[in-house]
C-alpha positions as CSV (number, residue, x, y, z in Angstrom):
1,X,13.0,-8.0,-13.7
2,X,13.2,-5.2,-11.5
3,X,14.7,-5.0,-8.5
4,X,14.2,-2.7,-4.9
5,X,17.3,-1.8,-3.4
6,X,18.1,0.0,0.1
7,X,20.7,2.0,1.0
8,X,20.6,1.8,4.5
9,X,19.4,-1.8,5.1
10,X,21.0,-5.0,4.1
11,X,19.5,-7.6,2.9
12,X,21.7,-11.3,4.2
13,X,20.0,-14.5,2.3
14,X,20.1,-17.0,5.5
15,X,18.9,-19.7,3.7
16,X,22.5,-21.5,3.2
17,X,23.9,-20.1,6.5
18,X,23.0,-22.2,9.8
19,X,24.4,-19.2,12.3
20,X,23.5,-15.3,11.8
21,X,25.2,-14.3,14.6
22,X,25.1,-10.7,15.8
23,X,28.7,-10.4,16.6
24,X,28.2,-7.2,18.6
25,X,25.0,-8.0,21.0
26,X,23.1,-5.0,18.9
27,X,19.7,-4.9,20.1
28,X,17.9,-3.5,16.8
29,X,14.8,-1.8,17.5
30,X,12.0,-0.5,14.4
31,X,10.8,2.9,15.1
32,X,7.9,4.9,12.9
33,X,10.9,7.4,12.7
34,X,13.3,5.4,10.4
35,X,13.7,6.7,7.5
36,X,14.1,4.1,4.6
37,X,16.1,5.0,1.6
38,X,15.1,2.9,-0.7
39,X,14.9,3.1,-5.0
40,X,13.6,0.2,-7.7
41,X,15.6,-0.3,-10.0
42,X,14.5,-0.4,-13.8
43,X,17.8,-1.4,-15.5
44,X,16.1,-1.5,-18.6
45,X,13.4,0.6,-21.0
46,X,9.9,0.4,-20.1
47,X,6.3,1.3,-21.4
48,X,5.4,3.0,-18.3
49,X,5.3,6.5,-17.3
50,X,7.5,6.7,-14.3
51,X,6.5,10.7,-13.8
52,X,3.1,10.2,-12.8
53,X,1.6,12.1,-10.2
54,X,-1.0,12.0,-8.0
55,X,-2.0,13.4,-4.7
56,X,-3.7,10.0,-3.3
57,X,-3.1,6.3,-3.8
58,X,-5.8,3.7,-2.9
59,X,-5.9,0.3,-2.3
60,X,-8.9,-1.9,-2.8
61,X,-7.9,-5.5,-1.3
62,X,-10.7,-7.2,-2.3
63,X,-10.7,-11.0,-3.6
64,X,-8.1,-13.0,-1.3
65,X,-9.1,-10.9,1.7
66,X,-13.3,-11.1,1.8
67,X,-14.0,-14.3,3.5
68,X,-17.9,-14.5,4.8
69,X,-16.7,-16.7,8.2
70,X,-14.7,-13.6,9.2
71,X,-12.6,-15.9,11.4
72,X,-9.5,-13.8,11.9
73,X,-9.2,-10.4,12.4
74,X,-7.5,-9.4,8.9
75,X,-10.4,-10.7,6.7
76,X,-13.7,-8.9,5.7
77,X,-16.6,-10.2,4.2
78,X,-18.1,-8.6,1.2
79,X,-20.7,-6.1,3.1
80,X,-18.0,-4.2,5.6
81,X,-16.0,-4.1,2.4
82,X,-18.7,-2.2,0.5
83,X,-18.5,0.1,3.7
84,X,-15.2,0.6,3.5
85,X,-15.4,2.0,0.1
86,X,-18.7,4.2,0.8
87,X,-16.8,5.7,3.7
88,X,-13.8,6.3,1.2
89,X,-15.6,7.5,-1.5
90,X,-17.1,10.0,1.2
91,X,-13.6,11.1,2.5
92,X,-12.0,11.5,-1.0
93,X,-14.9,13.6,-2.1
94,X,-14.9,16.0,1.2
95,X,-11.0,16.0,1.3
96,X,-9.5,19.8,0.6
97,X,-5.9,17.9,0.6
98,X,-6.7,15.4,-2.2
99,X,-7.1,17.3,-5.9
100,X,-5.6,14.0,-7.8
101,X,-5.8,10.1,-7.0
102,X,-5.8,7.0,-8.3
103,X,-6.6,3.3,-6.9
104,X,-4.9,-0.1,-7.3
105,X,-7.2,-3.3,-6.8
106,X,-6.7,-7.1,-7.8
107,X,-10.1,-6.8,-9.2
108,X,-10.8,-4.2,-11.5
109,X,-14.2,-3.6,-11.5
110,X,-13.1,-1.6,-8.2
111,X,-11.2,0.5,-9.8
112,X,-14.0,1.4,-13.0
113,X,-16.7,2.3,-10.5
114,X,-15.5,4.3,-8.0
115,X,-13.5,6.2,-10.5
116,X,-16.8,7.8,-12.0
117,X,-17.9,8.1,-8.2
118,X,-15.2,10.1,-7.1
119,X,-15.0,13.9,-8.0
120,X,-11.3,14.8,-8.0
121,X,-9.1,14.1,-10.9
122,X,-8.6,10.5,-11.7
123,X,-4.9,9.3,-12.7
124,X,-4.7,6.5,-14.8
125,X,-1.3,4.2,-14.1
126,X,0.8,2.5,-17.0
127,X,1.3,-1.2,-16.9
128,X,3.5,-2.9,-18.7
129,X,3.3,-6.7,-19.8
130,X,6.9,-7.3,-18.8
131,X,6.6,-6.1,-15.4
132,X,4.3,-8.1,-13.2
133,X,1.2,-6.1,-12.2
134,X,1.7,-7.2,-8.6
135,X,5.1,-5.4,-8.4
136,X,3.9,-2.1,-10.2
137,X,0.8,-1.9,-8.4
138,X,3.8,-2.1,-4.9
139,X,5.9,0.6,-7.0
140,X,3.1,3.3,-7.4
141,X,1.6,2.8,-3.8
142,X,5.6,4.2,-2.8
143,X,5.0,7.3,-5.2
144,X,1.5,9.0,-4.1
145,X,2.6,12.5,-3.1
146,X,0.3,12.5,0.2
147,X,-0.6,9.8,1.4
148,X,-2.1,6.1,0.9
149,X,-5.9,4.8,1.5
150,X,-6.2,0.8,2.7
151,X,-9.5,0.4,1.6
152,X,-9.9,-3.0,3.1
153,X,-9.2,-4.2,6.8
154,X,-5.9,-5.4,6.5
155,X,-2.8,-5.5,3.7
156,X,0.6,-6.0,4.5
157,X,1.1,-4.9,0.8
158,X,-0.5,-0.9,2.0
159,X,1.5,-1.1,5.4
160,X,4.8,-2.1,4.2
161,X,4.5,0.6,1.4
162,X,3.2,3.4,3.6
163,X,6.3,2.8,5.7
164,X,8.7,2.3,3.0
165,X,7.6,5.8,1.5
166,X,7.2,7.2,4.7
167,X,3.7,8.0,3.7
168,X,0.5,8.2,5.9
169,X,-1.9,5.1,5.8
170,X,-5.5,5.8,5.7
171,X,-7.8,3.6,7.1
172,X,-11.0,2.6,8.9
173,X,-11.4,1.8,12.6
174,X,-12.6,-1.9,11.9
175,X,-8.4,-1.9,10.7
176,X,-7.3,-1.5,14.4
177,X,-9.0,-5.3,15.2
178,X,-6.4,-7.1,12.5
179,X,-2.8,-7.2,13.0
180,X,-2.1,-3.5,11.2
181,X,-1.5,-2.2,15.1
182,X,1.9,-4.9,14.7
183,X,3.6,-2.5,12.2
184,X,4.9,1.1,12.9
185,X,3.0,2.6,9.8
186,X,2.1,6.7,10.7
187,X,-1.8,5.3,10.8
188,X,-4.8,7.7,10.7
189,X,-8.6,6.9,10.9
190,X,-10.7,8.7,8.2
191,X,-13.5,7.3,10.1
């Protein structure tokens, strides 16, 4: 199983400790300008192309996150989500900065629409049955070359990769009433 590793962060399992004490009354403080060296690490041969580029990843968060109550703030229902991706669709299309993309969804009939929507040059990822799709989906949302698109309200999975890759995260105004505000991703509205 691969494996993400930091350089510059570690990682204490607290589980079978009953103190973590910080020894030296370090007050630790997250800023958008900490860089995060991070690398996943493959030990061993895979059918995936790991030299894939593309200009533009997005993210369709579709099945766990539509609920039709809309009772907290990081849940849409099934119509703003439609909107989402029309207002996507729209930005991709118009964008001089995005020649190449590709998109990541837990539902794939995302994924074969809007590619034969879009105009710009549509990457296909490699999966590999040995890897879960979960964890490559997280690897190439760290390797667009530009930027990231949430096309949903909220995803911790977008954020947390944005910031990781020091990447911008491109999302919709209706994404500033969830908890994305909480994180210290480089946000910017396309809407």
């Amino acid at each position: 199983m691969p494996l993400i590793s930091f350089d510059n962060i570690e990682i204490v399992n607290t589980k079978n400790s009953n103190n973590i004490k910080n020894s030296n009354n370090i007050q630790f403080k997250r800023t958008k300008d900490f860089n995060i060296r991070y690398k996943f690490d493959f030990n061993i041969d895979f059918n995936i192309d790991f030299n894939i580029e593309y200009d533009t990843i997005i993210h369709i968060r579709a099945t766990d996150r539509l609920n039709p109550n809309m009772k907290h703030g990081d849940f849409s229902n099934g119509n703003e989500l439609n909107i989402f991706i029309d207002k996507m669709i729209t930005y991709v299309n118009n964008s001089s900065e995005i020649n190449t993309y590709t998109i990541i969804s837990d539902d794939n009939r995302y994924v074969d629409n809007i590619k034969n929507i879009i105009s710009n040059k549509f990457v296909t990822l490699s999966y590999d049955y040995n890897i879960p799709n979960e964890l490559l989906d997280y690897y190439y949302l760290t390797k667009s070359n530009k930027n990231i698109i949430m096309c949903c309200k909220f995803s911790s999975y977008s954020i947390t990769a944005s910031i990781l890759a020091n990447k911008p995260l491109l999302c919709f105004k209706q994404s500033l009433d969830s908890n994305l505000p909480r994180y210290k991703a480089n946000i910017q509205l396309i809407d």
